[in-house]
GUDREN-892582 format. One line per field, with one value per residue (C-alpha): x, y, z. Coordinates in nm, 2 decimals, padded with zeros to 4 digits. Example, Ala and Ser with C-alpha at 12.3 -4.5 7.8 and 13.67 -1.06 7.14 Angstrom:
! GUDREN-892582
c1 <- c(01.23|01.37)
c2 <- c(-00.45|-00.11)
c3 <- c(00.78|00.71)
***
This chain:
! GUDREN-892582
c1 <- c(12.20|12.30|12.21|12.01|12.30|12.47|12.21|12.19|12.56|12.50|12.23|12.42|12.69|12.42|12.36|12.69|12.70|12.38|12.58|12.89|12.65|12.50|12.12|11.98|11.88|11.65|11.49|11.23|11.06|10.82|10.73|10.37|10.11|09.85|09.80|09.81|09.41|09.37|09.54|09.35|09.04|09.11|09.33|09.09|09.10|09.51|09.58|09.35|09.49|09.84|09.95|10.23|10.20|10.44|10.36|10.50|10.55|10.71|10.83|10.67|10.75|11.00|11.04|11.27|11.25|11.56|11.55|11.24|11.21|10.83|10.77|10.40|10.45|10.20|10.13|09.85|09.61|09.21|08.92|08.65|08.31|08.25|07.87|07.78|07.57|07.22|07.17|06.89|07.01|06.78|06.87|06.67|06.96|06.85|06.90|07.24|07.42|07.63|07.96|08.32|08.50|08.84|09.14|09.45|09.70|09.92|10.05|10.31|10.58|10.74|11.08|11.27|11.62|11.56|11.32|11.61|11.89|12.13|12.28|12.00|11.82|12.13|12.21|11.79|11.89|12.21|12.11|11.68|11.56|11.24|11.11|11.26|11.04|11.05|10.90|10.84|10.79|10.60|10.29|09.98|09.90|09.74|09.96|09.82|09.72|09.49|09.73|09.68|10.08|10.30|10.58|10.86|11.08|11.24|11.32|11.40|11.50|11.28|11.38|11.65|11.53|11.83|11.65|11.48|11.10|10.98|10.89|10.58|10.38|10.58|10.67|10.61|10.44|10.51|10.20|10.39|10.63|10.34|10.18|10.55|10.64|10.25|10.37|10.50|10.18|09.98|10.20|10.16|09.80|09.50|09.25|09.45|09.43|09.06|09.01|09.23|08.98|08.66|08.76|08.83|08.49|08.31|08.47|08.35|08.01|07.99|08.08|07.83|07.55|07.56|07.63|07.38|07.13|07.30|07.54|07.85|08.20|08.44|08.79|08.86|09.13|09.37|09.56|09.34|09.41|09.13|09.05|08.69|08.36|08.43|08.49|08.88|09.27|09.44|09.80|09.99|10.23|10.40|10.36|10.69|10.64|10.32|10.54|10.19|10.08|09.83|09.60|09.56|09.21|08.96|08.67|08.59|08.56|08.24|08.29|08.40|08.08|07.87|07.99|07.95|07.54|07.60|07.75|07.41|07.51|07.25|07.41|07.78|08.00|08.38|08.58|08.93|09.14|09.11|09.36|09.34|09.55|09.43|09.44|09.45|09.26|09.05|08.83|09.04|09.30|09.48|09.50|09.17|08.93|08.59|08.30|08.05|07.75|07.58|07.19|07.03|06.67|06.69|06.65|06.73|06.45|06.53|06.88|06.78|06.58|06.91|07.15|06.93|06.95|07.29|07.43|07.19|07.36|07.70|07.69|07.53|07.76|08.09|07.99|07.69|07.46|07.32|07.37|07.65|07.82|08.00|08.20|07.93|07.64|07.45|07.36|07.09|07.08|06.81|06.51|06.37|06.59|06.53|06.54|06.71|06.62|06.93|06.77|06.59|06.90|07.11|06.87|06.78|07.14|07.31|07.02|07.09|06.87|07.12|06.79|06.79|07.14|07.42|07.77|07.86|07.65|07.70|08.06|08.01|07.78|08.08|08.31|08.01|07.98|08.37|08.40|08.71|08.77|08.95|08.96|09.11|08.87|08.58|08.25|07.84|07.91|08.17|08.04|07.70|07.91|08.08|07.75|07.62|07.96|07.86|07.52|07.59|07.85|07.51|07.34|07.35|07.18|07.16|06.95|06.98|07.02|06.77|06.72|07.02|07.11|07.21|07.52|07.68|07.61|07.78|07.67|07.34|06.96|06.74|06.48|06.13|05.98|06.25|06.51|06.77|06.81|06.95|06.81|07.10|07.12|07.38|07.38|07.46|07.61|07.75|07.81|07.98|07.88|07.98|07.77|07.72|07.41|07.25|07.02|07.27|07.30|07.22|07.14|07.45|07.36|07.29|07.58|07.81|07.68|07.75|08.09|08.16|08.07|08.23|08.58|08.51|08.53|08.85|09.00|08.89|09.10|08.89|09.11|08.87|08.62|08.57|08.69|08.55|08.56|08.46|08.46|08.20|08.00|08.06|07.95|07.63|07.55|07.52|07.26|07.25|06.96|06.81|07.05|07.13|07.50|07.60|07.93|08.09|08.48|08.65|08.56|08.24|08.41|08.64|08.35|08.18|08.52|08.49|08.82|09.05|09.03|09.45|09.40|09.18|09.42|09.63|09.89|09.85|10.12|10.35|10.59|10.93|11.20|11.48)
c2 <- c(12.78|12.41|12.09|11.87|11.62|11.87|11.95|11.62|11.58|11.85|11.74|11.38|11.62|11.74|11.35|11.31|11.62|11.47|11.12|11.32|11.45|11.12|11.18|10.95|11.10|10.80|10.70|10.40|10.57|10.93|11.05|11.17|11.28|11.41|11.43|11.73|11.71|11.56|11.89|12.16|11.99|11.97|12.33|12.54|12.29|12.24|12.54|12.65|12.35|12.47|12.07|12.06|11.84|11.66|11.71|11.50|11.61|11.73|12.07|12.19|12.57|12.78|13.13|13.32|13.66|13.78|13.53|13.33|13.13|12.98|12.68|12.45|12.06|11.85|11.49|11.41|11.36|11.39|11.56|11.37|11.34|10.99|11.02|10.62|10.66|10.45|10.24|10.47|10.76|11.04|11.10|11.43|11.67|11.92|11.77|11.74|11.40|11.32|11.24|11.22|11.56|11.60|11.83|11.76|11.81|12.15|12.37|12.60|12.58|12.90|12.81|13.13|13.12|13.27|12.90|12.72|12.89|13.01|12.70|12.46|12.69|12.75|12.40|12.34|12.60|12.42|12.04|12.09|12.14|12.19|11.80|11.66|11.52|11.68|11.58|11.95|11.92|12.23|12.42|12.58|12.95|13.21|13.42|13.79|13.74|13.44|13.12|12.82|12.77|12.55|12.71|12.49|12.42|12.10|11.91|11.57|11.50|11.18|11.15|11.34|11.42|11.36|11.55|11.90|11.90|12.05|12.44|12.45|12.64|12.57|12.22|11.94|12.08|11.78|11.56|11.27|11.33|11.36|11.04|10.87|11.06|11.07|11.10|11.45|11.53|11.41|11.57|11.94|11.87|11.85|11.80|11.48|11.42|11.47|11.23|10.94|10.97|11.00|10.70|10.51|10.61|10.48|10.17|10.15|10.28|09.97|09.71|09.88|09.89|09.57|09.36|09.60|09.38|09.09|08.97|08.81|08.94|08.65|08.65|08.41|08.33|08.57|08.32|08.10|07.77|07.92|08.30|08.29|08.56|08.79|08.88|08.97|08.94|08.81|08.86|08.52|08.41|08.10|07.89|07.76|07.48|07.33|07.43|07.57|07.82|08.07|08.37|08.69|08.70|08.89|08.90|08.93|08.60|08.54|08.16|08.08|08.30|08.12|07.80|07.94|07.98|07.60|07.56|07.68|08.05|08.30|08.62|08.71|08.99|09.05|09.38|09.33|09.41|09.19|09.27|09.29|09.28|09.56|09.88|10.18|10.54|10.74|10.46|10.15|10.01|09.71|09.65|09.76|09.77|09.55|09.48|09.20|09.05|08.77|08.70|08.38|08.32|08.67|08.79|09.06|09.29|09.27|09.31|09.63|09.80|09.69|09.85|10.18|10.18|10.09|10.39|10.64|10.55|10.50|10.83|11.06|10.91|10.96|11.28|11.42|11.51|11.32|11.55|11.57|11.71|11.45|11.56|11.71|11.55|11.70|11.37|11.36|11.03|11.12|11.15|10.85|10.58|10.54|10.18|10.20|09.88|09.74|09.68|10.02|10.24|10.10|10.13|10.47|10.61|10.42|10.26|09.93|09.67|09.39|09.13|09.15|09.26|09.05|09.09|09.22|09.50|09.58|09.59|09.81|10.05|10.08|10.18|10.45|10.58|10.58|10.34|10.20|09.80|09.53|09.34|09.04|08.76|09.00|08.83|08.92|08.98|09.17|09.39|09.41|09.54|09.82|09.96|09.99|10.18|10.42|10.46|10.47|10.80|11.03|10.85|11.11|10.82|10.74|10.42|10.04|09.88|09.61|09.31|09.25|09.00|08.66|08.65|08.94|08.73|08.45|08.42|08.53|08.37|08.37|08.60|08.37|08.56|08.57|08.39|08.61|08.84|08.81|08.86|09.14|09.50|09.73|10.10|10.34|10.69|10.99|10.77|10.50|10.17|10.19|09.83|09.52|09.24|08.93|08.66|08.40|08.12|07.81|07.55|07.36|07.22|07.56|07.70|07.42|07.46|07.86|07.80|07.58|07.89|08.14|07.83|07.89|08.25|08.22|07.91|08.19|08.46|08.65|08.69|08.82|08.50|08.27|08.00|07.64|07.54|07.22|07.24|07.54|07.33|07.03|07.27|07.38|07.02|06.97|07.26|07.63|07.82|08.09|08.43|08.76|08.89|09.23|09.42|09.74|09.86|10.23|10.32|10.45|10.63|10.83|10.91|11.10|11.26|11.38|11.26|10.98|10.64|10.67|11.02|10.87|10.59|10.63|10.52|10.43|10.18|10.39|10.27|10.26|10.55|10.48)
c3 <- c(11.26|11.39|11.20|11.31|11.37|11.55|11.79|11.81|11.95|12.22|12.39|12.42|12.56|12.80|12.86|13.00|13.22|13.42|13.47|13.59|13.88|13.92|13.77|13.55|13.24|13.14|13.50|13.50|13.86|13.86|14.20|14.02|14.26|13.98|13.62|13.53|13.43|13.79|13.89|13.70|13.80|14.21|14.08|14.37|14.66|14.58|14.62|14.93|15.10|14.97|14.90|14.71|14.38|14.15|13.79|13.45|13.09|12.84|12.83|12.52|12.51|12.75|12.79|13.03|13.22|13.42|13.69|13.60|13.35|13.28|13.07|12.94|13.02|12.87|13.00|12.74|13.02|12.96|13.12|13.12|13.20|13.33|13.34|13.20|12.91|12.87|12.51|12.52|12.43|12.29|11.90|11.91|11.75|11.95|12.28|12.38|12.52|12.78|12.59|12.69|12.66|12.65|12.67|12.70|13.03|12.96|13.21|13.34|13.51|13.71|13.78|14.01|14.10|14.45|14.51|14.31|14.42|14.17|14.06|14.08|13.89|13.59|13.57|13.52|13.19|13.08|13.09|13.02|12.66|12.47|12.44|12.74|13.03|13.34|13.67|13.88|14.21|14.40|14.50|14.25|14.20|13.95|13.80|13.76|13.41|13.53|13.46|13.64|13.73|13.94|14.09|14.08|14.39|14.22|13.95|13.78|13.42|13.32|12.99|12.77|12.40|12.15|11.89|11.89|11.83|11.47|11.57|11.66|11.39|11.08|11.17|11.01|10.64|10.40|10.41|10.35|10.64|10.86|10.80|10.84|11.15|11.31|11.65|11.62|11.41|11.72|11.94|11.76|11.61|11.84|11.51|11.53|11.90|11.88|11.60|11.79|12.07|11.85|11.66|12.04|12.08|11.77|11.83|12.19|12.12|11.86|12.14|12.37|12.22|12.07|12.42|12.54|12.27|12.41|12.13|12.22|12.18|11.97|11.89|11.53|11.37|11.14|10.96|10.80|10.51|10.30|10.29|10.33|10.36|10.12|09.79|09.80|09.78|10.05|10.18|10.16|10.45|10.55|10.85|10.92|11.21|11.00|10.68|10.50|10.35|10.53|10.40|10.64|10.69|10.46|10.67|11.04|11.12|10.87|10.81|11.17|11.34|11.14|11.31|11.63|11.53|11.42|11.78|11.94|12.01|11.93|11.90|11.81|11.71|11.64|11.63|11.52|11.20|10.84|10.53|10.18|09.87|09.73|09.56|09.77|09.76|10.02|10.09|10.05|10.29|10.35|10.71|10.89|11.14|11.06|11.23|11.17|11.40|11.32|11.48|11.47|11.38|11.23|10.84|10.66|10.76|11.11|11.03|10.85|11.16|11.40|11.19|11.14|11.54|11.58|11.36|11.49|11.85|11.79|11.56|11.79|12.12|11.89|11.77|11.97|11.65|11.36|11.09|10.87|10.58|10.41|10.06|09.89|10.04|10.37|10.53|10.83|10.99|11.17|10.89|10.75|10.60|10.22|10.05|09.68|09.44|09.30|08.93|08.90|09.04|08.79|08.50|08.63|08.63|08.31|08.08|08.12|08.24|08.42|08.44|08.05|07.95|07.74|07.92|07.56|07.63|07.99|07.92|07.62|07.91|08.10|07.83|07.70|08.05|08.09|08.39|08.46|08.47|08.56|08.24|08.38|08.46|08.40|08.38|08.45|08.82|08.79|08.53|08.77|09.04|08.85|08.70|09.03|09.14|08.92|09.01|09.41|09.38|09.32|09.66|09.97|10.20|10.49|10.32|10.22|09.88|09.84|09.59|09.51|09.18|09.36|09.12|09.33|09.65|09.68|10.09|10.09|10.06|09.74|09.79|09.84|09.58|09.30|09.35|09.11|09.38|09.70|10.10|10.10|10.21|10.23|10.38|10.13|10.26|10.09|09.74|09.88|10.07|10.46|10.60|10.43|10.58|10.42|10.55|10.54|10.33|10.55|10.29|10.24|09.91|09.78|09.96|09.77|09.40|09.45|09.60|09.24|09.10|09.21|09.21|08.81|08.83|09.05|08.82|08.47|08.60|08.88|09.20|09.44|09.35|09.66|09.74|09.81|10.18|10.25|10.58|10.58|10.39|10.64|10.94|10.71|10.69|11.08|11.07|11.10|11.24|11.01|11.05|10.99|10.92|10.88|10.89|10.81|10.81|10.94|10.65|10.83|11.11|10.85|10.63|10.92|11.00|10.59|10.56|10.39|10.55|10.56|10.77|11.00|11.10|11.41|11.25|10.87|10.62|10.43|10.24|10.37|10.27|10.03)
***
């Protein structure tokens, strides 16, 4: 059996036998008349009207039978329903929704030597190969067995494939190998096909329905001088004409949207991709997709009820029901949402009262209940937050997690009541977080001290401590209405695909072979 490398060096031969004929085996021109979807969906009035089509792909499969040979081309065109779908959308589970469907364009090609003639026809067998592009010119039919078919009666090479495509049903096995080569694992897997287009649209179910409530789509910067709006690592770079150093972003434009509601705007929102410096495992990445809105002269509360709305849509239009099994949790996004009290969760599931707890002892909880920690800069917040880790992995959700300590939320109001906790909620689904909201912190005094704060963390050894930004605080100073942020990260999407965050990327960081 041939090498790779060896294959490799006949199909260039094969290269060289279409120049000495004069065809182009990489033209930049198709003669396309249809996709091939186009063509299975018209496939009745085609053929009744006998209109001969020209077809695109790439010859996926081919199979010959004395003079005929027959081959599938695939053009990775969609059927879809293009019915528009109304914000108001029924979430009744047992009434369907208009959704967009898809399959994908294959079909087959009949190529005959007595439509070809003999050497059209043998020179189609000695140049073409399994993973080349063809254009086929000709006319539609059923074959006896029921088939939709072209029958070819030309042909064009489009573009030559140097090397051979992994067989089809034993190809690519190493899971490794198929994150690192994810075109041919899209080409060969349709789970991974479907999940492409579900994930386009989430994303575009998130856009609609929030411009539908009349928020405002924003583009903010990436590189930034300070990394602000989150609790996190950033990725260093280097400006070269301003000679400075820059921080990837670590939020979706938190610090910046809030300007905008100093600006006057009422209601914004940015999509786009943040990084962080960070560890990675099923629900962690570096380089992500993020969400976050941010509504003036709104709290918390109605924060809450527009999030509860905005899942429930974007959900049922990306997936077409509301209920779910997620790892081991059976999640129904359609009952009612449940609220979960920060202080009483964690006391519930590990003993400890953080209100009334020493650090000594919270630290000596974590090592009882065998939680792992960063021991570098570790201090009350941090130890809060990895109690409360532990306690959200037994949470099926869908719900929020209310009165949160203030010492965990840099960003967010005091509660008006008691002022330890913060205006913050966060949904809570299958064990793991999966949307973050506040009512934000407008008072720039209060915003300052907290900032020197969480600058002592950062200068005692805590990396993902914020930063001070005196030009935040400048902006606060100007004024900023009363508002609600919220935003949530793919993490979401790839939880309701019960799957790796890394799977459910298109096309995920790996590190590079040695």
């Amino acid at each position: 059996m041939p090498t790779i490398e060896e294959l490799r060096k006949i199909r260039i031969e094969k290269i060289k036998k279409l120049e000495t004929v004069g065809i182009l085996a990489y033209p930049a021109k198709t003669n396309r008349t249809h996709t091939i979807a186009e063509a299975l969906k018209n496939f009745s009035k085609l053929v009744k009207a006998k209109k001969r089509v020209v077809l695109v792909g790439r010859i996926m499969a081919q199979r010959g039978h004395g003079g005929a040979t027959f081959l599938n081309i695939y053009d990775g065109s969609l059927k879809q329903d293009t019915g528009k779908v109304s914000a108001e959308i029924s979430l009744d589970d047992n009434k369907p929704i208009s959704v967009i469907t898809s399959g994908f364009g294959t079909i087959q090609v009949l190529l005959k030597k007595d439509k070809l003639g003999e050497k059209g026809y043998q020179f189609f067998l000695d140049v073409f190969d399994i993973g080349d592009f063809v254009e086929i010119k000709g006319t539609l039919f059923t074959t006896k067995r029921g088939e939709k078919t072209i029958e070819a009666e030309d042909y064009k090479m489009l573009s030559k494939a140097l090397l051979p495509l992994p067989e089809k049903w034993h190809g690519l096995q190493d899971v490794e190998e198929k994150l690192r080569k994810r075109y041919l694992d899209i080409l060969f897997n349709p789970e991974i096909k479907e999940m492409i287009e579900k994930r386009a649209i989430f994303w575009n179910s998130v856009r609609e329905f929030l411009i539908e409530k009349w928020f405002l789509e924003v583009e903010t910067p990436i590189l930034e001088t300070i990394p602000g709006g989150a609790d996190a690592r950033p990725f260093i770079t280097h400006h070269n004409a301003l000679d400075v150093d820059l921080y990837l972003r670590i939020s979706m434009g938190e610090l910046w949207q809030k300007k905008l509601m100093v600006a006057g705007f009422e209601k914004t929102f940015e999509i786009g991709r943040q990084f962080r410096n960070e560890g990675m495992d099923a629900e962690h990445l570096q380089d992500y997709t993020q969400m976050e809105f941010y509504w003036a002269y709104a709290d918390f509360e109605e924060g809450m009820k527009l999030v509860e709305e905005m899942y429930k849509y974007v959900v049922k239009k990306t997936f077409g029901t509301l209920k779910f099994k997620i790892k081991d949790f059976n999640v129904d996004f359609g009952k009612k949402w449940e609220k979960y009290d920060y202080i009483s969760t964690v006391a519930k599931h590990t003993g400890v009262n953080i209100n009334e707890a020493s650090l000594e002892e919270m630290e000596k909880a974590l090592q009882n209940l065998k939680i792992d920690y960063d021991r570098k800069g570790f201090n009350r917040a941090r130890a809060i937050d990895n109690l409360w880790k532990f306690c959200r992995k037994k949470i099926a959700g869908p719900g929020f997690l209310i009165n949160t300590p203030i010492e965990v939320s840099p960003l967010a109001k005091k509660n008006e009541k008691n002022e330890k906790l913060a205006q913050r909620f966060q949904v809570i689904l299958a064990g793991s977080e999966n949307g973050n909201g506040y009512s934000e912190l407008n008072n720039p005094i209060d915003q300052a001290e907290r900032f020197t704060q969480q600058q002592k963390l950062r200068d005692a050894g805590d990396q993902e401590a914020q930063r001070y930004d005196r030009d935040f605080i400048e902006a606060l100073e100007y004024g900023m209405p009363p508002t609600c942020g919220f935003g949530f990260s793919e993490r979401l999407f790839s939880f309701l695909m019960d799957k790796p965050s890394r799977d459910c990327q298109i096309f995920p960081l790996m590190k590079p072979k040695q």
